[in-house]
C-alpha positions in Angstrom: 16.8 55.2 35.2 14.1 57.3 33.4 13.1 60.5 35.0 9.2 60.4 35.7 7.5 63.3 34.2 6.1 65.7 36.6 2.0 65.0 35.9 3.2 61.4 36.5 4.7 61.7 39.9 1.7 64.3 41.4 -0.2 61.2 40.7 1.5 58.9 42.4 1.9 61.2 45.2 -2.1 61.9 44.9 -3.3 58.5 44.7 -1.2 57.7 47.6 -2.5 60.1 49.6 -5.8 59.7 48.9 -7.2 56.6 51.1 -5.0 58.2 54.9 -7.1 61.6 54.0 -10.6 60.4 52.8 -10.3 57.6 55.3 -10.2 60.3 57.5 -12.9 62.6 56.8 -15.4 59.8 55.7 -15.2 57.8 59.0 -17.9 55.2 60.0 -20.2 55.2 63.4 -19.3 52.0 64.7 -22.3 51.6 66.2 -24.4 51.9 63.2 -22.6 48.9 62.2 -24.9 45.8 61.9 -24.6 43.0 64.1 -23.9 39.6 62.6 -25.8 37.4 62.9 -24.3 34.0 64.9 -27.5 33.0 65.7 -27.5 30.9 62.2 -23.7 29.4 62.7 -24.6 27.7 65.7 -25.0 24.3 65.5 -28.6 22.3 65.9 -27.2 19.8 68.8 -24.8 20.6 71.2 -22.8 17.2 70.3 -22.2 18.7 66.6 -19.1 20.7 65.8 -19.4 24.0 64.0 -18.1 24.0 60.1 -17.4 27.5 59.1 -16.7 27.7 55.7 -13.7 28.4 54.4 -14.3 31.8 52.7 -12.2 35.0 53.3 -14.4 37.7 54.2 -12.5 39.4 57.2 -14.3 40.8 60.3 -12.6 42.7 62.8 -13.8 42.8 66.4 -13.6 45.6 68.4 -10.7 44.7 70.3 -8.8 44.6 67.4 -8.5 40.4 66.3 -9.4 39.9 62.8 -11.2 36.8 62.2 -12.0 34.7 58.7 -15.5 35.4 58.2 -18.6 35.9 60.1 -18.6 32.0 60.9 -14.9 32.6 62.8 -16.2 35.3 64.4 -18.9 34.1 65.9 -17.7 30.8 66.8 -15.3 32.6 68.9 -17.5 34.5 70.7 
């Protein structure tokens, strides 16, 4: 196996890094966070069944279960 020269490995090292640190200093407010909006996934009649489409956008809950997309989300609600 090749040795890696140095400038190669302080970026691998770097870039690695890089998302734990800024992740860190950059953090969100949660509860600036927009809510979504399930109004528009539920269905018209309460004898229709909800389609949620099958997209992968994942949303997070604050409890920590990571749903599909908004549709998932708020048809678990």
């Amino acid at each position: 196996m090749a040795a890696f020269p140095c400038k190669t490995v302080l970026f691998l090292v770097c870039s690695t890094l890089a998302h734990p640190v800024f992740s860190g200093i950059f953090k969100d407010d949660i509860k600036r966070w927009p809510e979504p909006p399930c109004r528009m996934y539920h269905p018209m009649l309460p004898t229709q069944k909800v389609k949620c489409p099958n997209i992968t956008a994942y949303v997070c809950d604050t409890k920590g279960r990571t749903y599909q997309n908004e549709c998932f989300f708020c048809y678990y609600q």
